[in-house]
N, C-alpha and C positions, 0 to 999 in steps of 0.2 A: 808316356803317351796315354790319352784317352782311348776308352774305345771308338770313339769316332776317328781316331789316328790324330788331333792337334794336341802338339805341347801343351801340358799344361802349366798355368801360373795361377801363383795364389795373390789375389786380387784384396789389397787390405785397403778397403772402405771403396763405399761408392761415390759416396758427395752427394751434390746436388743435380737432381736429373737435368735442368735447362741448361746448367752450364756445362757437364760431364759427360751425357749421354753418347756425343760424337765418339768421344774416346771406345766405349764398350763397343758401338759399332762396328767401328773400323777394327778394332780389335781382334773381336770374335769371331771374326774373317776367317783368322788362322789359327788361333789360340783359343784353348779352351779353357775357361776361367773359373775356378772357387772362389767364393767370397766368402770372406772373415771381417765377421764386424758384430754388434749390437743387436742391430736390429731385422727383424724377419726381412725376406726378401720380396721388393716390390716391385717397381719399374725394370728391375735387374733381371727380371726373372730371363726373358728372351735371350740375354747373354750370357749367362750362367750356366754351368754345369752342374752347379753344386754351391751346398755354402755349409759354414758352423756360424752360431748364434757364440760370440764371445768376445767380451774387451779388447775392441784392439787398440786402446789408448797405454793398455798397460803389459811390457814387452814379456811378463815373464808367462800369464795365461796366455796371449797372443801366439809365443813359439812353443806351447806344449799342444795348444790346436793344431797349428802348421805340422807338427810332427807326426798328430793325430792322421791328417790328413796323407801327407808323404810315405805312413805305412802301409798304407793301403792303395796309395797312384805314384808313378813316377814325376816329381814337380819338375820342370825345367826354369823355375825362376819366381822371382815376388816382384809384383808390380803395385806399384802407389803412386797418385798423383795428386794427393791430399795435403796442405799443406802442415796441418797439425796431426799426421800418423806414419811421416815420411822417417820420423828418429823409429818407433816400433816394428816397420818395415824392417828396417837395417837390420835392427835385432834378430829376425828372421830368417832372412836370408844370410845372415854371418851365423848362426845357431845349423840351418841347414847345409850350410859349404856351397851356396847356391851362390851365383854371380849378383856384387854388387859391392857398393860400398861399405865402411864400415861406420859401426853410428857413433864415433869419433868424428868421421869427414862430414856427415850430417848434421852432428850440432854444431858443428863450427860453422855450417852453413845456415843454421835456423840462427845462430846467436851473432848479431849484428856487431857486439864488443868484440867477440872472437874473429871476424873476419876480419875488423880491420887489423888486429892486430896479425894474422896469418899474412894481411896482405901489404902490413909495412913492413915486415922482414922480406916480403918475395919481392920490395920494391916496384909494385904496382901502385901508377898514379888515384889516390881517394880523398875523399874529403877528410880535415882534419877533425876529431873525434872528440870526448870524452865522456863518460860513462856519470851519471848522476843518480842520488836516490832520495833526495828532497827538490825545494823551488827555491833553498837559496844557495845548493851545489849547482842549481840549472841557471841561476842568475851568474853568480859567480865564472860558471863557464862560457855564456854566451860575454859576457866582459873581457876576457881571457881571447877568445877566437875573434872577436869582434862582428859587430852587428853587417847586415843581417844573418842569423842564425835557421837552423831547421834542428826541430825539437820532434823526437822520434820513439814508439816505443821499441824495446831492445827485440823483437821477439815476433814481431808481426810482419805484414806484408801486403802487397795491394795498396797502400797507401791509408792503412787504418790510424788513426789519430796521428798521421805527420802532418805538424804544420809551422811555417814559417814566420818568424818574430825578427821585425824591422825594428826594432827598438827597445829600450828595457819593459818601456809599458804592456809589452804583447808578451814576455816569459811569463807570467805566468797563466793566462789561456791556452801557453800554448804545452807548458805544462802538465796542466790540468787534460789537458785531451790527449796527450801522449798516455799519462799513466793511468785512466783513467779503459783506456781502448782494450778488449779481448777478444780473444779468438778460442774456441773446443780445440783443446791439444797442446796449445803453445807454453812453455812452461814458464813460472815466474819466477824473476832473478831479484837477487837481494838488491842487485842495483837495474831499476827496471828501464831508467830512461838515455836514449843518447842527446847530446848538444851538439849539433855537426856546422861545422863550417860551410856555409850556400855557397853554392858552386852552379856559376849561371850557363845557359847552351840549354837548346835540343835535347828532349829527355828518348832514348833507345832501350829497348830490350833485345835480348837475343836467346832462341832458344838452339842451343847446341844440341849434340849428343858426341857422346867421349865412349870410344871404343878401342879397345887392345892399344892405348897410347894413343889415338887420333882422336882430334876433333875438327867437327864440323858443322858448321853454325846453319841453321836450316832455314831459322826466318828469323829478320830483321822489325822490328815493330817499332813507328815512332807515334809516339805516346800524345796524348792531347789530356790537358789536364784544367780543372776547373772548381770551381767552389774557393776562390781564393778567399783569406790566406791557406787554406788545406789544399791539398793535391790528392785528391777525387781522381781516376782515371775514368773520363767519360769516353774516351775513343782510341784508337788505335789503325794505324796504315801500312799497310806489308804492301811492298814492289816485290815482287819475283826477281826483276833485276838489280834490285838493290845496291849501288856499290858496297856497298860495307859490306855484304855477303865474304869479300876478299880483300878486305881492304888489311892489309900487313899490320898494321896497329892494333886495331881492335881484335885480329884472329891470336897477335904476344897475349895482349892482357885476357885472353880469355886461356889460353894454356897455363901463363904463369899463374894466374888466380887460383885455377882449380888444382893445380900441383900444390900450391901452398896448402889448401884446403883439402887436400886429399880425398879429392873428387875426380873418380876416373871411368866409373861407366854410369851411362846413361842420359837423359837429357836434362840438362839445367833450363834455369831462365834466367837470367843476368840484366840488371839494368845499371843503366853508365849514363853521363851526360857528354854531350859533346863539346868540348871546349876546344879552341883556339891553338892550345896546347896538346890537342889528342884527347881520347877518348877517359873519362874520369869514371871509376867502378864504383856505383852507390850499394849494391849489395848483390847477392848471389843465392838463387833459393834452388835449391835441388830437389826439383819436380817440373814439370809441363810448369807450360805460364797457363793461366788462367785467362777471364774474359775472350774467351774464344780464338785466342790468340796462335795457336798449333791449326785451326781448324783453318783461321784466314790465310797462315804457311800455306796449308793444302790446296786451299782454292787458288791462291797464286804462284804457287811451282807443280802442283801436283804431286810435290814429295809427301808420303802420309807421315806426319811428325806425330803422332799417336802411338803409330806400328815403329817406328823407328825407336822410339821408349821401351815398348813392348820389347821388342829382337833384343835389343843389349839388355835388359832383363833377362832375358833366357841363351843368352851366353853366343846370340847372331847376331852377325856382321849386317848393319841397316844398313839400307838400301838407300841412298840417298842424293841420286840422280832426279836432277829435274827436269821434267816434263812440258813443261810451258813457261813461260812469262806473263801473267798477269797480275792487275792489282787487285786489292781488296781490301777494304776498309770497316770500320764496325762504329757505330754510336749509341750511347746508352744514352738512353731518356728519364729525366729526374724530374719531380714536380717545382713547383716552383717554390712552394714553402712545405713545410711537416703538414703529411695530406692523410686522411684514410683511405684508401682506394673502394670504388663505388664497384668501375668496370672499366676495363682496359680491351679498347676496341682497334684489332690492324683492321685498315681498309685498303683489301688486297687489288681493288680495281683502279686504284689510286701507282699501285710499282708503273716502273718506268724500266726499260730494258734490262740498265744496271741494277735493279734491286734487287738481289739475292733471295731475300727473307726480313720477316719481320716476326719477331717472336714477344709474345706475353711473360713478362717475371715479375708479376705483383698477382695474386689474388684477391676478390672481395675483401675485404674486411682488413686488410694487411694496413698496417701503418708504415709510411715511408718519412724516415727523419733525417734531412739534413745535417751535414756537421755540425758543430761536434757531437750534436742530440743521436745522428746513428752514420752510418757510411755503407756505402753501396746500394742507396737506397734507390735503386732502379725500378722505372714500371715498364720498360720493351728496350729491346735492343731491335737492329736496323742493321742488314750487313748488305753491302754492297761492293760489285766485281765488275771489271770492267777495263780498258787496257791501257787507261794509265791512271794513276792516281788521282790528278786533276779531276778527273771524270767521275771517278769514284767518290770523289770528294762534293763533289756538286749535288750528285744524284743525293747524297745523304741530305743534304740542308732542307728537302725537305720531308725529312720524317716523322718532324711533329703533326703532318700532316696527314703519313699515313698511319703511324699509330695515336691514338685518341686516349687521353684519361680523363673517366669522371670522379671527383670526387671532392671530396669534403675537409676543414681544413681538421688537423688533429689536434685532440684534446693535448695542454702542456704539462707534460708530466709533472709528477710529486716529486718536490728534491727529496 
């Protein structure tokens, strides 16, 4: 305990504040948090207790800070929800005897070869596979699986350099942008790229949390996707009453997955497509989802999917009763071509009942690059709540409306 009386957790990395900041929030509520990372403490400060300045990309200084830390306070747990510091985390709390996985079950979770392979022995429905490390093993294999294919790197997530090749003419752009895509933290494999077999349906996420053997799936997110042929996630849709919250299918392939994968506390995020045949598992990342996607859980059940990370973190049973039934929906805004941002203007006199929020994530000067040139190149998000999705869905269509961007087109880089 603190001396303010909250549990404490050691908090390894912060991220980025517009997309992360709800989490400390809600957090800090109950928990009193350390942060361990790099760099001096900023935005963080409000929610912090404390921090150490040190690598947490690299687990062996990472767990002699944490120790550092834990002689001096009683830790109740290590929380991260980053997706390139979630293996150094492990190391941590398995170094302390603190609750959590082992970073065994997390890089079989960050490593995309490795899941499928956990999850054709646990006989969960996936797409079929194969691991490449040149353009004529990634030719050779979309041949093999047969067109059309999705060409992926092994190691990323969010949909960073996946994209889809309807014929042989497209393996190798799509190649080129698979192995081509990185991410701070994610590590490089000798074979970096997958060639996966497209698997058509409704794309879903799910974010669970897995505690003392149970799980249970807290929000349902179905995905909207765009920039084709790349899959860009530009939006996301959470019902509160979602059938699939229970739906017998989808609750098997998320037990049996994570038993393969040896993932047992905390919350994941899981995306699946929906087929004909049941629910298909594209891959399984053990952390919060990301693009706001625990926050829209919140706004549409009222279950806090933040705190419920938190709690199985520090070895409590989350809470995970829902509170209401509504929808909530998110759209991100992208320019039309590779832009410099000028000024990104919400015009808040512009919301409509349902419009939640409208938030700025591009800066002056910021260059935003569409695929393959860069990914996630957002300038506002738009969140809208409201009592059914339909509704939610309307109110979004017009957000170019109330967020605004000026700018200019961007210079084409130096190959």
């Amino acid at each position: 305990m603190t001396d303010g009386g909250k549990p404490l957790l050691l908090l390894i990395g912060s991220s980025a504040r517009r997309s992360r900041e709800f989490i400390l929030q809600a957090v800090s509520s109950k928990y009193a948090l350390w942060l361990l990372q790099p760099a001096p403490v900023t935005w963080e400060e409000p929610y912090v207790v404390g921090s150490t300045a040190v690598s947490n990309v690299d687990p062996e200084p990472l767990v002699e800070a944490a120790r550092r830390v834990a002689a001096e306070h009683e830790v109740a747990g290590v929380f991260c929800y980053d997706e390139g510091l979630v293996a150094p985390a492990a190391h941590v709390s398995q170094a302390l005897g603190l609750p959590g996985n082992t970073p065994e079950a997390i890089a079989a979770c960050r490593d995309k070869n490795a899941t499928r392979a956990a999850l054709e022995q646990a006989g969960v429905a996936q797409p079929s596979s194969i691991g490449v490390s040149s353009l004529a093993e990634a030719r050779e294999a979309a041949e093999k699986l047969g067109f059309p294919v999705v060409i992926k790197p092994r190691g990323l997530a969010g949909g960073m350099g996946v994209r889809r090749a309807d014929g042989p003419d497209e393996v190798e752009g799509a190649y080129a942008a698979a192995s081509a895509a990185s991410y701070p933290g994610v590590p490089v494999f000798d074979v970096p790229v997958l060639v996966e077999q497209y698997v058509d349906g409704p794309e879903i996420s799910v974010d669970a949390v897995f505690f003392e053997g149970e799980c249970v799936p807290l929000v349902v997110a179905r995905k909207q996707v765009g920039l084709a042929p790349f899959f860009e996630e530009v939006g996301h849709e959470v019902d509160g009453a979602d059938p699939l919250l229970s739906d017998p299918g989808l609750l098997d392939a998320l037990r049996r997955s994570h038993a393969a994968l040896g993932f047992h506390t905390g919350v994941s995020h899981t995306e699946f497509r929906l087929t004909p045949s049941g629910p298909c598992l594209m891959e399984v990342n053990a952390r919060l989802g990301g693009d706001m996607i625990p926050y829209l859980g919140t706004l549409a059940t009222g279950v806090d999917v933040a705190m419920a990370a938190a709690d199985a973190a520090a070895g409590r049973r989350p809470d995970t009763q829902q509170l209401h039934h509504k929808a909530a929906a998110i759209t991100f805004l992208y320019p039309e071509r590779d832009s410099e941002v000028e000024s990104v203007t919400v015009h808040e006199d512009r919301f409509t009942p349902e419009i939640h929020s409208a938030s700025v994530m591009a800066d002056p000067g910021a260059v935003l690059r569409l695929p393959p040139r860069g990914y996630i190149s957002r300038y506002a998000r738009v969140i809208a709540v409201a009592d059914s999705v339909e509704r939610a869905r309307t109110a979004l269509l017009r957000a170019t409306e109330i967020v605004e961007l000026s700018g200019r087109p961007a210079e084409v880089p130096t190959p």
